[in-house]
ROSEFI-195407 format. One record per residue: x, y, z of N, C-alpha, C in turn. Coordinates in steps of 0.1 Angstrom, whole numbers, plus 5000, padded with zeros to 4 digits. Example, Ala and Ser with C-alpha at 12.3 -4.5 7.8 and 13.67 -1.06 7.14 Angstrom:
<fitis>
513249435078512349555078513249675078512849785071513749895071512950005079
</fitis>
This chain:
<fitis>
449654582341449054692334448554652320447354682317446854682303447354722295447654702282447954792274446854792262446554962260445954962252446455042239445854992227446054992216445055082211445255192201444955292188444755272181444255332169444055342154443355472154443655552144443255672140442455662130441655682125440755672105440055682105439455712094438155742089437155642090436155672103435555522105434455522097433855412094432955392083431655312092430455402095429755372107428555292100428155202097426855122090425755192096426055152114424355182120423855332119424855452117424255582116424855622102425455522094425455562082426055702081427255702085428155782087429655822087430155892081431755852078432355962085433755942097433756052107435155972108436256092109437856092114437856032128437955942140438055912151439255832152439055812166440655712174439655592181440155482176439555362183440355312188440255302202441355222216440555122215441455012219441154872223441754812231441754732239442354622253440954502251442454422252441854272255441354212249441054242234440254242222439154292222438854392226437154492227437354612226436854662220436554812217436554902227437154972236436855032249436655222242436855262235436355392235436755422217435655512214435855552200435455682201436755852201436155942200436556012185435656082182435256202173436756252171437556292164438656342158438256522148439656592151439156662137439756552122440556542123441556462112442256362119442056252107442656122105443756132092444256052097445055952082444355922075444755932060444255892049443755752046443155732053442655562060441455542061441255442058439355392065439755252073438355262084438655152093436755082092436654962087435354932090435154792095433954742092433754632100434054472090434954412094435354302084434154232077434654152067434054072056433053932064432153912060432053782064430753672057431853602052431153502041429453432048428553482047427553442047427253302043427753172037427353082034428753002030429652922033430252852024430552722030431552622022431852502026433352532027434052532038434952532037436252442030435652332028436052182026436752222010435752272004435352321989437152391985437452431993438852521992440352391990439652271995440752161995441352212006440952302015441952322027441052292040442152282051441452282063441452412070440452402078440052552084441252612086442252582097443052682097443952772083444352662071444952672066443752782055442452782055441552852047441453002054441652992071441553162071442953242069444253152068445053212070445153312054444153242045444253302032442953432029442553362038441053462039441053602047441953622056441953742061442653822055443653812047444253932035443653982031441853932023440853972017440054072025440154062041439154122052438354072055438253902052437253842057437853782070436953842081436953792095436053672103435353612095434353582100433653422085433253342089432853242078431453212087430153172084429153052082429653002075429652832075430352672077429552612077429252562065428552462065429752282064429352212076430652132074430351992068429152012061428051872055429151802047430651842040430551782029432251642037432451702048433551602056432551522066430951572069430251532078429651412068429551412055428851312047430251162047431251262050432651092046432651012058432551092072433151052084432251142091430751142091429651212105430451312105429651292125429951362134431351412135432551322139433451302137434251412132433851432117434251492107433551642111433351712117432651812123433351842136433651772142434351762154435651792148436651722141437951762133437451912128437051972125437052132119436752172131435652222141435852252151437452292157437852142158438952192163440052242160439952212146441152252136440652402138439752512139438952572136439952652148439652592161439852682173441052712173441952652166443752702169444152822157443352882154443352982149442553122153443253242148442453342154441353412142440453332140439153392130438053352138437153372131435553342138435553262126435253102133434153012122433252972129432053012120430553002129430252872124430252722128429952602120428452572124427652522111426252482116426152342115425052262122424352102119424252082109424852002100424351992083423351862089422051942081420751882080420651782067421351742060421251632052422351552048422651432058423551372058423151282059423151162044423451222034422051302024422651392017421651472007420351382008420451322000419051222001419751082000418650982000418750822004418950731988419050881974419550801960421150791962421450801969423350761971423950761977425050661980426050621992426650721998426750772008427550812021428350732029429250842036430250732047429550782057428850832060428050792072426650902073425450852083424250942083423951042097423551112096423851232109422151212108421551172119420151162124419651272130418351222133417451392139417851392155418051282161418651252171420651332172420951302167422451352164422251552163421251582155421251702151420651802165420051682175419351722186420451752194421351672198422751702203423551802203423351822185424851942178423952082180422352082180422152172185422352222193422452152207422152232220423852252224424352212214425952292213425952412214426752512221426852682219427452712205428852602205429452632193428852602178427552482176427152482168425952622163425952732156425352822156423952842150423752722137422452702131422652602126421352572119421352432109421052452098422252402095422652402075421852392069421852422054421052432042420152272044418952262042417852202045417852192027418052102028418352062009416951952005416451872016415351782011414151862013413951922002412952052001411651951999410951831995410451781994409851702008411151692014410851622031410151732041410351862037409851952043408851992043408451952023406852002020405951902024406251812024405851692030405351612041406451722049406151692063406951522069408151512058408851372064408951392079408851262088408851322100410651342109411451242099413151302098413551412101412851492089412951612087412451732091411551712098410651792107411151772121411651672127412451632143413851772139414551752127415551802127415251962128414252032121413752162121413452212134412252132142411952122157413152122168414352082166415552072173416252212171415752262159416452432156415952512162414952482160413352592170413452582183413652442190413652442199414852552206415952542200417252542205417552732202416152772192416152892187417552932176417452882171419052892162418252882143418652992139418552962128418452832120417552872106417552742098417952812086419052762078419652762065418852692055418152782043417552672034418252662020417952602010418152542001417052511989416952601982415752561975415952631955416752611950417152641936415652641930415452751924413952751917413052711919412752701935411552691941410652841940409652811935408552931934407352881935406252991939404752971938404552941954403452871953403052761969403752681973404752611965405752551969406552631980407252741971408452811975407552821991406752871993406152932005405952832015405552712013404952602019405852592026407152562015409152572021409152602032409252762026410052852041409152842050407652862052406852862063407352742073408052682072408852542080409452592092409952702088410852822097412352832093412352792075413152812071413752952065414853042070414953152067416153222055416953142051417753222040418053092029418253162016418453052004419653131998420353031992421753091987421653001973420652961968420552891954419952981943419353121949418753181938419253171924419053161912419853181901419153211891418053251890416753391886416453521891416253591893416253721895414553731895413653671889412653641897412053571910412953491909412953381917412753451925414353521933414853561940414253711950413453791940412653871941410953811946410953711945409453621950409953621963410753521967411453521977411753591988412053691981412553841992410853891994410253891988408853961988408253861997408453732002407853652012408653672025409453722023410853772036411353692035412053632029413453532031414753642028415653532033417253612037417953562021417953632015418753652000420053621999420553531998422153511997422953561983423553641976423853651965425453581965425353481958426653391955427553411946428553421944429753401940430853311944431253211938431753131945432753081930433652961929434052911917433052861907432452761909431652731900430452831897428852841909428052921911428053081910428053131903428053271898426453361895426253411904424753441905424653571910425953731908426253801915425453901902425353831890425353991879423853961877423253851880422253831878420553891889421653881905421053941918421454071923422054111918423054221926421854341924421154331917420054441912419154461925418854391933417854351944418554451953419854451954420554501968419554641968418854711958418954871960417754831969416454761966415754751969414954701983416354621989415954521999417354522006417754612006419554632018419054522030418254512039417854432048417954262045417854232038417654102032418954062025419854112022420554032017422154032019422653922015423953862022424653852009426353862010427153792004427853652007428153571996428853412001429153411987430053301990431153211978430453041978429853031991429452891991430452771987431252791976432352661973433752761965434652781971436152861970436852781967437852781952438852631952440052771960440852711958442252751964442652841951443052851942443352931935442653031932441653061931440653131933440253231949440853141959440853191973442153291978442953271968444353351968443853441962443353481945442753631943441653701952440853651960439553741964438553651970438153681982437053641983435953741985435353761997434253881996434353971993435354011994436354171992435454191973435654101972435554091953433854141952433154081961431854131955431554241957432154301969432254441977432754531964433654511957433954571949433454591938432854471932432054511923430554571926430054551935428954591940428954781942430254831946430154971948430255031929431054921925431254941909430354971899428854901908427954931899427055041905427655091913426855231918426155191931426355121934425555061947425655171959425055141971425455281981425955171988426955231993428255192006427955102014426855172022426055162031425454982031424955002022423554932015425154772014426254822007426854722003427554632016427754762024428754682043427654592044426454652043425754582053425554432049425854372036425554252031426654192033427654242032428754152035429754202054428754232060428454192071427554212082427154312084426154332097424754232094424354232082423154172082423254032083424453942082425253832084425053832102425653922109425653942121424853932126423554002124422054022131421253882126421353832114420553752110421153602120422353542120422853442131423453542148423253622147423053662161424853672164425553672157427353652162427953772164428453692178430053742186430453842173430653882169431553942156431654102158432254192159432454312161432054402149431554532149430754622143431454792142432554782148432854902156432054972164431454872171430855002189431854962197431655032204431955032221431554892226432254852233432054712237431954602229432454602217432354492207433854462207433654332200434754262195435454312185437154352192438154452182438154352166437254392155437154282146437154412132437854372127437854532113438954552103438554582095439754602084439954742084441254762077442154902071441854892056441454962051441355032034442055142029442855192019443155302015442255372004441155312008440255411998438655302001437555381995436255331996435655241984436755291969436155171957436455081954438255071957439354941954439254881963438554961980438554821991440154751986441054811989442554721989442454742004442854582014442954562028444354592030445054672037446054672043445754652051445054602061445454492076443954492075444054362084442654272091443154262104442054272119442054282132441254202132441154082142440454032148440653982161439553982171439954042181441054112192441454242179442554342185443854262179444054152174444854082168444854132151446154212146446454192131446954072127446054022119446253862114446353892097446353992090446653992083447054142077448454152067449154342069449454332054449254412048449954482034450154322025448854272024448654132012449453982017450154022034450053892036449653882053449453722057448653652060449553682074449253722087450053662102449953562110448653432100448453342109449653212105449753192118451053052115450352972110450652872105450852732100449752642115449252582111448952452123449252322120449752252124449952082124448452072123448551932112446851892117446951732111446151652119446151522117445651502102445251362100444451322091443351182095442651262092440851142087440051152075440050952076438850932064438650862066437950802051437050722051437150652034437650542033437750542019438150382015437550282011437450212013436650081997437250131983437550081976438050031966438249941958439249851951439649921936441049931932440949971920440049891905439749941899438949961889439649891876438649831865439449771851439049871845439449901826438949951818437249871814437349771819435949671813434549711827435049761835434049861847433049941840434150051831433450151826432550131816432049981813431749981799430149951800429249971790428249981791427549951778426949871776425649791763424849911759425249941744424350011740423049971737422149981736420549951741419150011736419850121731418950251729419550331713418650401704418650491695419350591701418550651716418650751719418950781736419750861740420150861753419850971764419651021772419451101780421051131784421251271782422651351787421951471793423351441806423551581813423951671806423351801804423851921799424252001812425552051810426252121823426252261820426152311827425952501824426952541833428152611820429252701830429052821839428952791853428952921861427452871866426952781865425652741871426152591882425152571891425252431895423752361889423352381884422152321877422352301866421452181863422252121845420452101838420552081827419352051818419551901815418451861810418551761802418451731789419251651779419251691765419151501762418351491752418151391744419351351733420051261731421351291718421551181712421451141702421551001694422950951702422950811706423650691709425050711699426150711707427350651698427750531700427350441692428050301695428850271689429350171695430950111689431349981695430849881689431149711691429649701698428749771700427749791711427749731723428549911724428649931733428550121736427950161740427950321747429250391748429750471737430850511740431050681742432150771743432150951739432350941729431351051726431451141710431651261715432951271710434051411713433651491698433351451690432351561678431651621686430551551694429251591699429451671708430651661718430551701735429851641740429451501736428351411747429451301752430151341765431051201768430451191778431051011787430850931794431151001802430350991819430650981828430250931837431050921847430950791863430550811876430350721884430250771899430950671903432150621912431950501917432150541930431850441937431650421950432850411962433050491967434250491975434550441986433350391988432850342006433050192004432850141995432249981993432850001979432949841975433349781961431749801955431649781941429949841938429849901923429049831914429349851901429350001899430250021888430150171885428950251875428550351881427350391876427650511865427450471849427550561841426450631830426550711827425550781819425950871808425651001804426551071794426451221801427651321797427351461802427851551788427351641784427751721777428151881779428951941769430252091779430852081781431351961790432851961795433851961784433251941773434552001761435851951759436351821767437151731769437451681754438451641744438851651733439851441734440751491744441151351748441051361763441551241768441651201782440351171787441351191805439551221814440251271827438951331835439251401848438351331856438951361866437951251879438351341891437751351897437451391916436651351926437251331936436951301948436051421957435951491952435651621957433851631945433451571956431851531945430851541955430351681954429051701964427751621964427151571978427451611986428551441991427851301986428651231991430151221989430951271979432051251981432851141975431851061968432350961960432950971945433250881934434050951925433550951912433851101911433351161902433951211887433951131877434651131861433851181850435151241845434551241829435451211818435251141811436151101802435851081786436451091774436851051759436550921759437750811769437750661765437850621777437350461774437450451793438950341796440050351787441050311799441850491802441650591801442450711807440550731821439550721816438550701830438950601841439150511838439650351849441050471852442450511842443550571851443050711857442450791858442150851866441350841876440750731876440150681887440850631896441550551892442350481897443750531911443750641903444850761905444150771920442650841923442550861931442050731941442350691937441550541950443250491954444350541946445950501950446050611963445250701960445450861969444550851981443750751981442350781990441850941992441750981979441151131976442151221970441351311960442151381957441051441943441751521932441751551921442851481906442451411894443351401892442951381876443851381864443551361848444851261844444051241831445151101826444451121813445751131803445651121792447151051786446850961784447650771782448950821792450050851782451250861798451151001807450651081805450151231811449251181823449751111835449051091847449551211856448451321863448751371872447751381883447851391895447251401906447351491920446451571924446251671935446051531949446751491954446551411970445651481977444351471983443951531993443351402004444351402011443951292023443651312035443051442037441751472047440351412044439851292047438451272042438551272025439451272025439051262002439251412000439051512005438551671998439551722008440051732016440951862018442651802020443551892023445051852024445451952036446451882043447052002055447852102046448252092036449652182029449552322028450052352027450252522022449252562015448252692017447452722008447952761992449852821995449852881979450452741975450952621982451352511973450252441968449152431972447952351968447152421956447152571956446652651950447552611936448752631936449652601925449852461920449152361924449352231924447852241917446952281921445052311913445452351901446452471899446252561887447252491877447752401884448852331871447552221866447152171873446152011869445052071859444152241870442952281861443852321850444852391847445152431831445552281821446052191831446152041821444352011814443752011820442051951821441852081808441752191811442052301794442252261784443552201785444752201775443852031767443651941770442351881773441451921760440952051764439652081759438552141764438652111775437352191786437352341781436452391776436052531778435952591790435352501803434552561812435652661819434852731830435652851840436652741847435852651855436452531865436252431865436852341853435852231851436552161860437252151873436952011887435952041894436152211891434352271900432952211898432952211884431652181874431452051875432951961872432651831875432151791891432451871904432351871916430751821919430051911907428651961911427551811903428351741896427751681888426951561892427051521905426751441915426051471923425351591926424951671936423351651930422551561936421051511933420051601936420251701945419151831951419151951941420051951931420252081925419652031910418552081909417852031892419152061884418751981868417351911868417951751861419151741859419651601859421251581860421251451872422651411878422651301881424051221882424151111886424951051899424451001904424950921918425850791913426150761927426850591922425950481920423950531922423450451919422550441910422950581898422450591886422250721888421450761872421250891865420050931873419651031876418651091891417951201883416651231884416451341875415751431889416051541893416251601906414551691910413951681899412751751899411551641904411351531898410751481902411451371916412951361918413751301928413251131925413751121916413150971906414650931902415550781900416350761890415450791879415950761864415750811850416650681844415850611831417050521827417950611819418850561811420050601801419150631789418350491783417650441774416650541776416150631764414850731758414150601753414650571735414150501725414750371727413750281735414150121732414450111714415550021708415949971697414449881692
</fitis>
C-alpha cells in the first residue's frame, strides 16, 4: 500500500497568481491532488529556491556537502556550472560532481562548460574540445552549455566556438552567455549566436539594453559579485526575464543565505511576490526546461514551508516528497567522497618573486570591492636595490600567478585595494584556471604562502613571518570533503586573519579569486603575464621606459 502524505497551507500559486488555504497529498514524490480548503495553518507552502547560475566548486565544497547547506535556505534546485574542477582535471572532473551530485537528494542541473580553458593566455590542467562538448551534450543529464565566455570567438565566428554552439542547437539545450559590458552591435552580434542569458550585468544600462533585445537577465549576488542594488529595479518591468544566482558562494557566507536573501530583499523593496517567485524560480524552470516541481498536480513534490511572506524564514524544504531540510537544519547525511587532482609543482624561493625595475612608471590592477571587474591605473614604480617592490603607503602591492601544472617562471605585476599592510595571501581557488594566485607586502611571506599551498596541493592560505596558516582543499585544488560548518569556520578564521592584515575588502580570498580571471575587463594577470581583457592582448608592466 502507498502511503500518502499531506500538508495543509496557504499555497502560494505563481501561475494564477493566487494565494488560497488547500491540502496537498503526495505519493512517491509527485503531487497527486491539491484541494481548495476553507482554513489552513498559519503557514505558506510554495515552490522552492533555485540558484539560476553558480559554481559550485566556489563554496570549497563538494556537491553533496553544498546542498546539505543549501536546502535550510529553500533552495531545491542549482544550474552548475562545473568549468572550474573541469579546467584542473576535464571531463573527469565533471564526471566526479555528477556523481557526487547523485547521492544526494537535490536537483543539480550541471551544464558543458564551453571554455575549457577560458582562453589560450593561460595554463590549464586540461582542454574540453568541441568534440568533447558534442558528447556531454547528447547527455540527458548534461542540461545546457555554460557561460560562453570567449565573446570574441563568437563575434568572430572562431570555428571552436561555433562547433560548440552548433552541438547546443543541435541537441536543443540551452546556451549560457557571458558578456560583462557588452553593448551596442557587439552585444547583439553576441547573443544572435543563440546565446540566451548573461549573469555579468553590472550596469543597469547595460542590463536594460539587454533585456530590450530579449536576453535572460541574471541578477547576481554572490560573495564577491554584488549586482542586486544596482539591477533589482528591472524586475518591475520585465518579471519574464529575469533570474536570481549567487554565481560564486564561499562557505561562510553559504551558512547565512543563499537565494532566500535576495527573495527577501527583493519583497523589501516593494517588489510584488509574484513578480519576485517567479525569478528565483519558475522562470529558472521554463527557461532550462527542469524536472523541478511548481505545485501542480503531477509535478515533482518539490517546496518550501514559510511562516510568513516578508522574512521568507524556511521551516522545512521538500524535495521530492522528501523533508531534507526542518526548523534551520539540514536532513541530508554526510557522503564519503574520494579525492582528485591535478597539481604538479615545485616549491618556490624568495628570489622567484623578484622582478627588475625597468620603468618610471607601472601599470596596476585596480580591484573593485563587490565587483569582478578591475580598472587599470598608472602608479610611479617603487624601487628598491632595483628591483619592483609593494608600496603599502600606496596600496600598490605585488602580485603572482604561478603555475601549478608545470614548474614555470612566476608571473608578476602590481594590484591595488587589497589594503594588505604586512604579509601576503595566496589561493588556489583562481578562476578560471586554478593556478596560484597571491598578493603580498614582501616576497619571502609571498614564496610562504605560496608555498603553503603547493605543501597542500590546493587550498587557501596567509603568512605573515611566523603567522603561517592554511585552508587544505584537496579536491582538484578548490574544494574539501569536510563538514560544511568546519570549513566555513576554518574560512572565517583565515578571512578575518587576511583583515587583521589590512584588507578593507568584503572577501578578499573572493577578490583575490577573481584576479586571474582574463574574460572579465579590464586588467588581470595569468601565469603568463598581465592581460588587458578588452582588447584580449598581454600588456607589459613597463608604461615609461627609464
Amino acid at each position: 500500500m502507498t502511503n500518502t502524505i499531506f500538508i495543509q497551507a496557504n499555497l502560494v500559486d505563481i501561475h494564477r497568481r493566487r494565494i488560497y488555504p488547500a491540502e496537498v497529498f503526495m505519493e512517491k514524490g509527485k503531487i497527486i491532488s491539491i484541494k481548495e480548503i476553507n482554513n489552513a495553518p498559519d503557514q505558506y507552502i510554495l515552490p522552492g529556491f533555485i540558484d539560476a547560475h553558480v559554481h559550485v566548486e566556489s563554496s570549497m565544497l563538494i556537491p553533496s556537502e553544498f546542498a546539505r547547506a543549501a536546502v535550510v535556505h529553500g533552495t531545491v534546485a542549482t544550474i552548475s556550472d562545473p568549468h572550474e574542477i573541469a579546467n584542473v582535471v576535464g571531463v573527469a572532473g565533471i564526471e566526479y560532481m555528477l556523481d557526487n551530485a547523485n547521492k544526494v537528494p537535490f536537483h543539480f542541473f550541471f551544464g558543458a562548460p564551453s571554455c575549457v580553458p577560458a582562453t589560450s593566455f593561460e595554463t590549464a590542467g586540461a582542454i574540453i574540445n568541441a568534440k568533447d562538448i558534442e558528447q556531454l551534450m547528447a547527455r540527458p543529464e548534461i542540461v545546457y552549455l555554460a557561460e560562453v565566455m570567449n565573446f570574441p570567438g563568437v563575434i568572430n565566428k572562431d570555428k571552436e566556438v561555433h562547433e560548440k554552439l552548433q552541438a547546443a542547437k543541435k541537441h536543443n539545450k540551452p546556451i549560457d552567455g557571458h558578456a560583462p559590458g557588452l553593448m551596442g552591435e557587439v552585444m547583439k552580434d553576441y547573443f544572435s549566436a543563440g546565446i540566451s542569458t548573461d549573469h555579468e550585468c553590472y550596469m543597469y544600462e547595460e542590463a536594460l539594453e539587454k533585456l530590450k533585445f530579449g536576453v535572460q537577465v541574471m541578477i547576481r549576488e554572490g560573495s564577491a559579485a554584488k549586482n542586486f542594488e544596482t539591477l533589482i529595479p528591472l524586475l518591475k518591468e520585465y518579471p519574464e526575464q529575469i533570474m536570481f544566482c549567487s554565481d560564486d558562494k564561499h562557505p561562510d557566507g553559504l551558512l547565512i543565505g543563499h537565494i532566500d536573501l535576495l527573495v527577501k530583499r527583493a519583497i523589501a523593496k516593494g517588489h510584488d511576490l509574484f513578480d519576485v517567485l517567479r525569478a528565483a524560480s519558475y522562470n529558472v524552470i521554463k527557461h532550462y526546461n527542469l524536472p523541478v516541481g511548481m505545485l501542480r498536480v503531477g509535478d515533482s513534490a518539490d517546496f518550501i514551508i514559510t511562516d510568513n511572506l516578508t522574512d521568507f524564514n524556511v521551516s522545512a524544504t521538500y524535495i521530492k516528497g522528501q523533508c531534507v531540510a526542518q526548523n534551520g537544519k539540514s536532513n541530508i547525511k554526510r557522503v564519503e567522497a574520494s579525492v582528485i587532482n591535478n597539481f604538479n609543482c615545485s616549491k618556490k624561493t624568495p628570489n622567484d618573486f623578484k622582478i627588475k625595475a625597468q620603468s618610471k612608471n607601472i601599470r596596476v590592477i585596480e580591484a573593485i570591492d563587490g565587483q569582478l571587474i578591475t580598472n587599470e591605473g598608472v602608479y610611479p614604480a617603487h624601487k628598491v636595490n632595483g628591483f619592483l617592490e609593494s608600496n603599502t603607503n600606496d596600496d600598490v602591492l605585488k602580485i603572482v600567478v604561478v603555475n601549478r601544472y608545470a614548474d614555470a617562471p612566476v608571473a608578476i605585476a602590481f594590484v591595488k585595494n587589497i589594503g594588505l599592510k604586512h604579509g601576503a595571501i595566496a589561493s588556489c581557488v583562481a578562476h578560471d584556471c586554478h593556478n596560484i594566485v597571491a598578493v603580498g607586502t614582501n616576497d619571502t611571506d609571498l614564496c610562504n604562502a605560496v608555498n603553503l599551498i603547493i605543501e597542500n596541493k590546493g587550498g587557501i592560505s596567509l603568512s605573515n613571518g611566523s603567522n603561517k596558516q592554511v585552508l587544505p582543499l584537496p579536491v582538484a585544488g578548490i574544494m574539501t570533503t569536510e563538514d560544511i560548518n568546519i570549513v566555513a569556520e576554518k574560512y572565517t578564521t583565515i578571512d578575518k586573519a587576511a583583515k587583521q592584515l589590512g584588507s578593507t575588502l568584503h572577501a578578499p580570498y573572493m577578490t583575490l579569486s577573481f584576479l586571474a580571471l582574463l574574460v572579465i575587463p579590464h586588467l588581470k594577470l595569468s601565469d603568463k603575464g598581465l592581460f588587458n581583457g578588452n582588447i584580449f592582448e598581454f600588456v607589459p608592466n613597463e608604461v615609461e621606459p627609464v
